[in-house]
C-alpha positions as CSV (number, residue, x, y, z in Angstrom):
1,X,-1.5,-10.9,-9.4
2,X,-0.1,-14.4,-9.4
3,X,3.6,-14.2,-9.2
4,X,7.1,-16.0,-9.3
5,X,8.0,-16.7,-5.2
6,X,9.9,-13.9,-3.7
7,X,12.6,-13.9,-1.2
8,X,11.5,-12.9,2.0
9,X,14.1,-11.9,4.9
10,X,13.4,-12.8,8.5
11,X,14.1,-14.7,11.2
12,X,13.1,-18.3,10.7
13,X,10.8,-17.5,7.5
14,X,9.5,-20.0,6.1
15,X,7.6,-20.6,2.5
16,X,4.4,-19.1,4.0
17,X,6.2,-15.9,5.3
18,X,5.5,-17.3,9.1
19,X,8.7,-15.9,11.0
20,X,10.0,-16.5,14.6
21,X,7.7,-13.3,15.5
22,X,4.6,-14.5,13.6
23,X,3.1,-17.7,12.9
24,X,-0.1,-18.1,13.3
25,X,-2.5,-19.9,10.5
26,X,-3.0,-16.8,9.1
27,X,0.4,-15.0,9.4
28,X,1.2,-15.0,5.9
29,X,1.7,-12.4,4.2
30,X,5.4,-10.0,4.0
31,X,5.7,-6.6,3.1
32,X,8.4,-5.0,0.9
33,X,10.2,-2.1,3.1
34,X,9.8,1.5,1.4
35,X,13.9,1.9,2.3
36,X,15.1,-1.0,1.4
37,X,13.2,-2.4,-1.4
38,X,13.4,-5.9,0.2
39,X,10.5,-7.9,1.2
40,X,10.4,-9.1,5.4
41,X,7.9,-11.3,7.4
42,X,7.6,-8.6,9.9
43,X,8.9,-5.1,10.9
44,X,10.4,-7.0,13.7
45,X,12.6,-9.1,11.3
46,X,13.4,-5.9,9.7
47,X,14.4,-3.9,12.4
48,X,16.5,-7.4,13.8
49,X,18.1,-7.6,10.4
50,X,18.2,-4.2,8.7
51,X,20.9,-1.2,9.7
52,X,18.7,1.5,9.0
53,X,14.9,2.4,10.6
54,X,11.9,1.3,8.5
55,X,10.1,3.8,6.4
56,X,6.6,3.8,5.9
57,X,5.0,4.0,2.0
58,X,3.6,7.3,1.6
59,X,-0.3,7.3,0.6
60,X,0.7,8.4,-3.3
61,X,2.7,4.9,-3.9
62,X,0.2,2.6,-2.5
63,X,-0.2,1.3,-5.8
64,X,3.4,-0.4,-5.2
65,X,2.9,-4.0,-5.6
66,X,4.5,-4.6,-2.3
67,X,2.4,-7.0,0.0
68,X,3.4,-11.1,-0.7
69,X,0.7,-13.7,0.2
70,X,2.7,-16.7,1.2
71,X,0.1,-19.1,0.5
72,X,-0.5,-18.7,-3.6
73,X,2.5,-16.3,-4.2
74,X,0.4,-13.5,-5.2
75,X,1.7,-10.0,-5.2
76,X,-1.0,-7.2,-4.1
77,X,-0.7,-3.4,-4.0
78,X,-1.0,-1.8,-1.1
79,X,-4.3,-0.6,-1.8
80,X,-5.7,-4.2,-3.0
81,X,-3.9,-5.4,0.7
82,X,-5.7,-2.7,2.8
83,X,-8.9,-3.5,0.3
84,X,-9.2,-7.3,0.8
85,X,-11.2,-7.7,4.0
86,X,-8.2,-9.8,5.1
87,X,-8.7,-12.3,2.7
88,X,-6.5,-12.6,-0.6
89,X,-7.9,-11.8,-3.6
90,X,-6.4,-14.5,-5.6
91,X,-6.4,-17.3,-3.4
92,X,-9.1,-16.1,-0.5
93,X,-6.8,-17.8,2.0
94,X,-7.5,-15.8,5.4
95,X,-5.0,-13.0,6.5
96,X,-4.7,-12.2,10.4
97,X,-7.2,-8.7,10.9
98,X,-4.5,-8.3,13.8
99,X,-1.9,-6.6,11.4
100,X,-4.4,-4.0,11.2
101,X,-2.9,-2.6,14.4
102,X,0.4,-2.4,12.8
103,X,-0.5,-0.9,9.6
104,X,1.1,2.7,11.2
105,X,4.4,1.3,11.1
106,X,4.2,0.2,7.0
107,X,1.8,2.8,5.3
108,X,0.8,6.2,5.6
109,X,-2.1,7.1,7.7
């Protein structure tokens, strides 16, 4: 769903979500935190910037719209993000598959 820009906290974020932590080509996407409602590059940034620990979204709200592409502004549900092949689905720019290892630390497994 194509959408207005969002905010996105971080350290050194930039308007394709790339943050001091990650910036590859494909580093472009942020993920709203379940416990703070705000949006960050990374769970790095979050946990630099944020007083409290992250939470992860329980399986029943993965139809949050919570996952930013920085490239077309696009917000996707969870399940569309973990859906896509890490490719978006409204602009088909490429996401990094290495997030994949992280996943744990955003959504229920």
């Amino acid at each position: 769903m194509q959408s207005a820009p969002v905010f996105v906290s971080g350290s050194r974020v930039n308007a394709r979500t790339q943050c001091a932590h990650y910036h590859s080509e494909r580093d472009i996407i942020a993920i709203k935190h379940k416990c703070c409602d705000t949006f960050y590059a990374c769970i790095k940034c979050h946990n630099e910037a944020a007083s409290h620990p992250a939470q992860v979204w329980p399986r029943q709200e993965f139809s949050e719209p919570a996952v930013y592409c920085g490239n077309c502004h696009s917000t996707l549900s969870i399940e569309q993000y973990l859906a896509c092949a890490n490719k978006c689905p409204s602009c088909q720019a490429a996401f990094n598959p290495g997030c994949a290892t992280h996943y744990h630390l955003y959504f229920e497994q």
